[in-house]
N, C-alpha and C positions, 0 to 999 in steps of 0.2 A: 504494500500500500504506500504510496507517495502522499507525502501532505504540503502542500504547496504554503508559499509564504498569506496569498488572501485566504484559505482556510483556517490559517491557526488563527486571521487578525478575525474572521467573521465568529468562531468560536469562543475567542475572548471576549469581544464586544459581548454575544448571547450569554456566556456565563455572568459577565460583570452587571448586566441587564438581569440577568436574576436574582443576584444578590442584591440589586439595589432596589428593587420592586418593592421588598418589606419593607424596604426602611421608607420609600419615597408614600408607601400606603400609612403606615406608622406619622408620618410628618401629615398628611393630608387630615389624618383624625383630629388632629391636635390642632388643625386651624379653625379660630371661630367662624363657627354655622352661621349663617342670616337665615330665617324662615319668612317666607311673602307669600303675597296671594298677587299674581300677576292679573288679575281679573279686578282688583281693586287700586285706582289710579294711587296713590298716597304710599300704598305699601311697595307698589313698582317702583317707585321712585324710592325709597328709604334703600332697597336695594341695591337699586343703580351709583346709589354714594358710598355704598361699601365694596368698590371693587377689590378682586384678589383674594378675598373670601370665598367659603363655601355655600353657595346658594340653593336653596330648598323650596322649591317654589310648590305650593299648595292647592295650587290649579290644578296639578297631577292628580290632588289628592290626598287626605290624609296619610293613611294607609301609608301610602306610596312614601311620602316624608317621614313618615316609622321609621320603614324599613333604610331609607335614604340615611338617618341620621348616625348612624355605628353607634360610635363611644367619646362624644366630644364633651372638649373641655368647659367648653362657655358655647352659647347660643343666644340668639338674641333677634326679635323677632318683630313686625309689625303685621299684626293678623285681628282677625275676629275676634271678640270673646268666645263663643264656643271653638274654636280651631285651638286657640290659648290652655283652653282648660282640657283640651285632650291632650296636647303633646304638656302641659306643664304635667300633667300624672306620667306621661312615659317617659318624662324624664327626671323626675322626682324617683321612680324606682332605679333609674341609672345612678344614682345620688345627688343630683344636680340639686342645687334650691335658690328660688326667688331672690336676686338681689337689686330688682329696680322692676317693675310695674306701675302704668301710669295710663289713664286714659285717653287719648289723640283727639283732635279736632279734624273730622274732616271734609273738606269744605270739598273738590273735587268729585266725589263719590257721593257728597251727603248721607254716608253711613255714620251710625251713633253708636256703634261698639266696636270701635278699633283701637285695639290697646298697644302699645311698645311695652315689651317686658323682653328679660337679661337672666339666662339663668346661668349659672357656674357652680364647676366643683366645689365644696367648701373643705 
């Protein structure tokens, strides 16, 4: 068998690519979340100022943002109160807890329950 000089460099590249996938997945957990509801003008926009983050958009669907969410450190969110009170419980059993909740104005949408809240490890 011959192994030529681009095979050993495409074989490093694929292992060095493997080894750094944990760790590049490992670092993505650990960026804070934004949770939005892209259907709602105010929360699209609270999104779009936090670029570089991990985005969770709720137009998908709850559900969908469950499962989206892994094991983050801090999350923080401009959604519904009911969209609120379901992910603040799924993330309340992750340990996360309440450190800023606040009710929004918003003018846009003319919706009367949209709240900003921030949850983090403690």
């Amino acid at each position: 068998m011959r192994v030529s000089r681009r095979a050993m460099l495409k074989g490093g590249a694929l292992a060095g690519s493997a080894i750094a996938m944990p760790v590049v997945a490992g670092e993505m957990q650990r960026l804070p979340v934004i949770v939005f509801d892209s259907g709602i003008a105010e929360s699209a926009a609270f999104a779009t100022s936090r670029a570089g983050l991990r985005h969770i958009d709720l137009a998908d669907g709850v559900e969908a943002g469950w499962r989206a969410l892994g094991q983050p450190d801090r999350v923080s969110g401009l959604t519904r109160w009911s969209d609120w009170t379901a992910l603040r419980g799924a993330l309340e059993e992750q340990g996360l807890r309440v450190v800023h909740e606040a009710r929004v104005p918003a003018p846009l949408s003319h919706r009367d329950h949209l709240f900003r809240w921030t949850m983090a490890v403690r």
